[in-house]
N, C-alpha and C positions, 0 to 999 in steps of 0.2 A: 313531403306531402304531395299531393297530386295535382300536377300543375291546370287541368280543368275540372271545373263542376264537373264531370262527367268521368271523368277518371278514377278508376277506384285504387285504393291503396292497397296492397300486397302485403296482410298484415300478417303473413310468416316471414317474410324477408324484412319483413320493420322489428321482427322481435329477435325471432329463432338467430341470426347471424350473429344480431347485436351483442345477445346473451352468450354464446357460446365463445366469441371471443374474448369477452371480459373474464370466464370462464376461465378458458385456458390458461390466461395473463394471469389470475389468481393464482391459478395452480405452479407457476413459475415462479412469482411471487413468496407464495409461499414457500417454496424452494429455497428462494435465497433469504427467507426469514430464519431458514431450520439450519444451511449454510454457518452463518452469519454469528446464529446461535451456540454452533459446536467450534467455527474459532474464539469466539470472544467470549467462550465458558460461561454461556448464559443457560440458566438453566430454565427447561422446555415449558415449563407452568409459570415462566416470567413472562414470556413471552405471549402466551394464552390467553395470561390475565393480564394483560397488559390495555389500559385505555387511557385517554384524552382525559378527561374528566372524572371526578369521583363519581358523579351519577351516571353514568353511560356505562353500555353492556360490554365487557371486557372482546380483545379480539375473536378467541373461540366464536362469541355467540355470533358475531360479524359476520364469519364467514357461513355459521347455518343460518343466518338470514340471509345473504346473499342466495345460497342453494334453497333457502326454502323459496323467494322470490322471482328466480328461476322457475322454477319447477312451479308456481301458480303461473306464470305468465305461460306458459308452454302448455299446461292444462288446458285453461279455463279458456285458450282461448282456442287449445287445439280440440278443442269438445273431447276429453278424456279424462280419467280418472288420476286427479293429485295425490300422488303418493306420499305418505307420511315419514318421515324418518324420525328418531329418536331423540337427536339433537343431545348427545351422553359423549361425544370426542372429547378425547383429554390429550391427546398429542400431536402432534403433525402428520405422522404416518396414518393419523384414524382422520383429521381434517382433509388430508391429501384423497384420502378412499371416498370418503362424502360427497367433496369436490368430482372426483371420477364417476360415482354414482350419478351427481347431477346430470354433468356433460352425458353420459351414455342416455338419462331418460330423457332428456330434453331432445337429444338425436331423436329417441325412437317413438315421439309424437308424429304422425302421417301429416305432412303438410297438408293433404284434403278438410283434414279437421279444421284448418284457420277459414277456408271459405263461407264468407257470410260474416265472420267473427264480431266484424266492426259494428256493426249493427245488434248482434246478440245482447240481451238483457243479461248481466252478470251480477250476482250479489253477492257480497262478501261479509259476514258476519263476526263480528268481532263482541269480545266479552264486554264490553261497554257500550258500544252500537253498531247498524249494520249499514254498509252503503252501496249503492245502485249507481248501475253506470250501462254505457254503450259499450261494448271491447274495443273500440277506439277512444274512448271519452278514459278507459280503464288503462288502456297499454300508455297511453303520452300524458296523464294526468294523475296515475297511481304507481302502476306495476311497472314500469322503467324507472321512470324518481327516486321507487322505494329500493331498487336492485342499485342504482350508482349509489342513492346515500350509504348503503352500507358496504358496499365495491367501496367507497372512495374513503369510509371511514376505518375499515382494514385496512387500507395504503397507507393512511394517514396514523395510525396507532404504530406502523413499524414504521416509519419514517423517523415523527416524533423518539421514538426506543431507539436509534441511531441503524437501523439496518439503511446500507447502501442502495437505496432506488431511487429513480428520476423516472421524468416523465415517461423517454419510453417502456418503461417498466410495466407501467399503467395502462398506455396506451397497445402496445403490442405492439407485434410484425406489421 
């Protein structure tokens, strides 16, 4: 945060870095999920559908919430148009592309576009209601929160299933 009233916050370098490195950690991640899967003869759609709880959205959908959460934070705050994906992966090698899809769009938002962000009126409308925000009140209060809860609960669905990660796994380089 910025250490005076008068300092403004750099809210590409508060988002764009953060994201792209949890990014690639994923993409690693998932790596030794698909690893892990072909020693210990586990088959690919165990893994996919694999979650924490009976009510919660099996890994697949984890990881396109992570990419889709991404890819709103890099939009809406890079003033550009959020691309829709399909959200239809059924294996790793189609997760792993998604993943790579992300990372390449979230690169290719112009850092010019975050100037001002913080302040920009954002609305997000969802099928049951809509909410308003600052693109700072949005990045540290919604669209990061909402990008580790499900970063952290893809860690945690192959953790739980016994795939070998620790913290650095999570964390990265």
């Amino acid at each position: 945060m910025p250490e005076t009233a008068n300092e403004a916050i750099n809210m590409y370098q508060a988002s764009v870095p953060i994201v792209l490195r949890a990014l690639t950690n994923l993409k690693t991640i998932l790596g030794k999920a698909e690893a892990w899967a072909g020693e210990k003869n586990v088959k690919e759609e165990t893994v996919l559908n694999a979650r924490l709880a009976l009510d919660m959205l099996p890994f697949s959908k984890q990881i396109q919430l992570v990419s889709d959460n991404a890819k709103g934070i890099a939009a809406r705050l890079g003033n550009v148009e959020n691309p829709s994906y399909a959200d239809d992966e059924k294996t790793f090698a189609e997760l792993h592309e998604r993943l790579q899809k992300t990372i390449d769009f979230v690169k290719s938002v112009p850092e010019a576009g975050f100037s001002g962000s913080e302040t920009r009126e954002l609305v997000l409308k969802f099928p049951q209601r809509t909410m308003e925000f600052t693109g700072l009140a949005y990045l540290t209060g919604f669209g990061l929160p909402n990008f580790f809860f499900h970063y952290t609960t893809a860690y945690a669905i192959l953790r739980h299933s016994g795939v070998p990660l620790g913290k650095p796994d999570y964390l990265g380089g």
